[in-house]
C-alpha positions as CSV (number, residue, x, y, z in Angstrom):
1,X,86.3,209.6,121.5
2,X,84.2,205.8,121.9
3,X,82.5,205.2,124.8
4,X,83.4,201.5,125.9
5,X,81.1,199.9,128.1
6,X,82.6,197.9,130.7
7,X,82.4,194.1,130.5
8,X,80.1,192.5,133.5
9,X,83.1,190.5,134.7
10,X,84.8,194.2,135.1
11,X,81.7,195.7,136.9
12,X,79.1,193.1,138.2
13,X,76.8,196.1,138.8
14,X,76.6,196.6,135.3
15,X,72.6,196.3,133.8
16,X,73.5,193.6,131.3
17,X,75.0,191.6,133.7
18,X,71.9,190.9,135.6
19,X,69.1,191.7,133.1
20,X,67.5,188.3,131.9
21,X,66.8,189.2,128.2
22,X,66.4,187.2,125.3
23,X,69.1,188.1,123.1
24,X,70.5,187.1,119.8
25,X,74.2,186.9,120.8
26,X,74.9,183.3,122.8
27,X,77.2,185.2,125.5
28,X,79.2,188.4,126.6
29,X,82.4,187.3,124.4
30,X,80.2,187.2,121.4
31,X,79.3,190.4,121.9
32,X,82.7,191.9,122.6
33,X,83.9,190.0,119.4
34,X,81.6,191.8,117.5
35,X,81.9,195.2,119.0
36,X,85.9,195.1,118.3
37,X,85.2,194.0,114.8
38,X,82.5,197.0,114.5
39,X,85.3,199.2,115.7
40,X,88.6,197.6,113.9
41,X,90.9,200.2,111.8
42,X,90.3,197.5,108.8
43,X,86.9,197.7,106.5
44,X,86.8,193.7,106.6
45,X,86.9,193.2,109.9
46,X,84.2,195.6,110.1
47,X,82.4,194.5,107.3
48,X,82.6,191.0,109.4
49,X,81.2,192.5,112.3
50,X,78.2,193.8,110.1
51,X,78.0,190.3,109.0
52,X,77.2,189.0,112.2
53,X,74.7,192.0,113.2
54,X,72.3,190.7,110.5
55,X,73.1,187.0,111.1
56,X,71.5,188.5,114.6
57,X,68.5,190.5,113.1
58,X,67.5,187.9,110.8
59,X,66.9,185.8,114.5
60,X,64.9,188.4,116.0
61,X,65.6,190.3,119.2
62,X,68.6,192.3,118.4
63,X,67.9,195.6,119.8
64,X,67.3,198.5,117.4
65,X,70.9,200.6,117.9
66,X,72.8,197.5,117.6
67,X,70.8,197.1,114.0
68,X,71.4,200.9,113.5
69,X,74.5,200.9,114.0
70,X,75.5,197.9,111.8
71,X,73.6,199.6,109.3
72,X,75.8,203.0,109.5
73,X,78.6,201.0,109.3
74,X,77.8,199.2,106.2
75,X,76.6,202.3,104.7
76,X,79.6,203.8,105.2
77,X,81.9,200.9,104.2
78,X,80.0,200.3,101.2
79,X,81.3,203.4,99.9
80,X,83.9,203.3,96.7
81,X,86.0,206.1,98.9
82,X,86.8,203.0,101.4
């Protein structure tokens, strides 16, 4: 079971929404479009999605479970059992 998070333009009352952070992804959208490619049934899109993680780490800011996560997920893909 995934726990999906709904988008600030489902529920305005949602933290992101309103919180006034510096983060590495330009909008929302970006952030969705990387969360579905995290979560795809096929290892490139996912491996895509882990692409754009670290294009995000490498310019600071990105929180630390987004980077954990990106970094299971490569782990995992990485794998010659994928």
């Amino acid at each position: 079971m995934w726990i999906t998070y709904p988008s600030p333009h489902e529920n305005p009352s949602f933290p992101m929404a309103h919180a006034a952070r510096n983060l590495p992804w330009s909008d929302w959208a970006e952030w969705e479009r990387c969360y579905e490619l995290l979560y795809a049934d096929f290892p490139s899109s996912v491996r895509k999605g882990v692409q754009i993680i670290g294009m995000w780490q490498s310019s600071a800011n990105c929180p630390v479970p987004v980077g954990a996560t990106a970094e299971m997920l490569r782990l995992l893909y990485n794998t010659e059992y994928v």
